[in-house]
C-alpha positions, 0 to 999 in steps of 0.5 A: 626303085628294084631297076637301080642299083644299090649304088643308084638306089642309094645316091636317089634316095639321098636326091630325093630327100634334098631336092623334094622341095624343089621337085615333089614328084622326083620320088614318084618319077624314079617309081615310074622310071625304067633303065636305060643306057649305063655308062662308065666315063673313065671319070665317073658314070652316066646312068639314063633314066627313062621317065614317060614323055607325056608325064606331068611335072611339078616343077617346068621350069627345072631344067639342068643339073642339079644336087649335091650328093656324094658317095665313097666308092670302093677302090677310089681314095675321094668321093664321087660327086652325083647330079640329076640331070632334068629337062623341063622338070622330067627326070632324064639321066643320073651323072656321077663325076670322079673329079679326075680319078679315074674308073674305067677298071671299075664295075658301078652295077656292083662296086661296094660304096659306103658314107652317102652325104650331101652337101649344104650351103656352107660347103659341109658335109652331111652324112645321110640317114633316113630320119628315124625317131630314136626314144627320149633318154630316161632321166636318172632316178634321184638318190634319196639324201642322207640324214644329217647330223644337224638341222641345215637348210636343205639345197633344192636340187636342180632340174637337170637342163636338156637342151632342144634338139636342133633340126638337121640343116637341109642343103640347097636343092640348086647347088652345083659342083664348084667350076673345073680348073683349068688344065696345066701343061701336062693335062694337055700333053696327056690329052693329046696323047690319050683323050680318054685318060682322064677329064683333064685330058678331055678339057684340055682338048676342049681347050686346044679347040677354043683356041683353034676358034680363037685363032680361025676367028682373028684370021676371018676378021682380018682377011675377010672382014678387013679389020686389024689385027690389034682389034682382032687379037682383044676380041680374042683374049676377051673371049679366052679370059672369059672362057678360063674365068669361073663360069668360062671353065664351068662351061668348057667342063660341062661341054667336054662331058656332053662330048664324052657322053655322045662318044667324041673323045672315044673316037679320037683314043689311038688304036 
């Protein structure tokens, strides 16, 4: 992996060790790769990696973003969150997400990181080391006993208990990151004034556009379709309680990155 940096490098090697069960080749893959695109979000990164098209995979079926690793980054008070991004089991990207703090002033390729964890099933963290085989401890040499003054039955010493070691819990290999809040009044003040200030700002613009659909939709429906505005306006806030629901807010999150990746909200940024 010499073409990552020590950032990548490190969160891979985390990735791997929690995903082997579901995706096998995931080490061999990153081996295999080369870089591509490297991008700083303003809230987190977007690292590309290129894996040969006509590769065969372990798992077909992987198709997302998956796992749970963190890293804290210099210069930034909370961890950063990092995915792997797959496509019909092939490793395509490497997504890092800042949960709102913004990164634009830092360099990944050589930013200083320390306490790489994961994340297991019950929400703890796990601090991640190679597994590494430490020596048994050396029990203590038993003192010989003094001789007493009178005939006495002698005590058997007990064994000192050792208990067994219990194995590290692995985290699942498909958790995702827990779905984005919906932004307040001053997120989309903020989006509106600067889209790339922040993630809230950039969902918040996502937000004013499904509103936009909402009300484009309630006009349709009554001018065009002739149905009444009573009937119009439930189907609308059918759709927009389920889009500021859990998977809804999910979903607008995982958009409004799509479009940040592809450069939307840099070219709405005011000169």
């Amino acid at each position: 992996m010499s073409h990552l940096t020590p950032l990548e490098s490190a969160v891979m090697d985390a990735m791997i060790w929690q995903m082997g069960d579901s995706v096998p080749d995931l080490r061999a893959q990153v081996a295999a790769s080369s870089p591509g695109l490297r991008r700083n979000t303003g809230a987190g990164l977007y690292s590309q990696i290129v894996v040969d098209a006509d590769r065969a995979t372990a798992n077909p079926d992987a198709t997302g973003l998956f796992g749970t690793v963190h890293a804290m980054i210099a210069g930034l008070p909370d961890p950063v969150g990092f995915q792997i991004e797959l496509r019909q089991g092939r490793l395509t990207a490497l997504h890092g997400q800042s949960y709102g703090q913004d990164t634009r002033d830092i360099d990944f390729t050589t930013t200083a990181f320390e306490e790489v964890f994961t994340v297991d099933e019950a929400g703890r963290s796990i601090l991640f080391r190679p597994a590494r085989r430490t020596p048994d401890p050396i029990p203590p040499r038993p003192k010989p006993a003094r001789p007493a003054a009178a005939p006495a039955a002698q005590a058997t010493p007990q064994k000192q208990s050792r208990s067994a070691p219990q194995p590290a819990s692995k985290p699942s290999d498909h958790v995702l990151p827990s779905a984005a809040a919906s932004p307040d009044l001053a997120e989309i003040i903020a989006g509106l004034s600067n889209p790339t200030a922040s993630r809230g700002g950039q969902l918040a613009l996502v937000y004013i556009g499904a509103y936009a659909l909402a009300a484009v939709f309630i006009l349709f429906a009554h001018l065009v379709l002739h149905v009444g505005w009573i009937f119009g306006l439930v189907l609308a806030a059918w759709a927009l309680r389920y889009l500021h629901g859990k998977k809804g807010r999910a979903q607008m999150a995982a958009l409004a990155e799509t479009l940040d990746r592809n450069g939307a909200f840099q070219a709405l940024k005011p000169n």
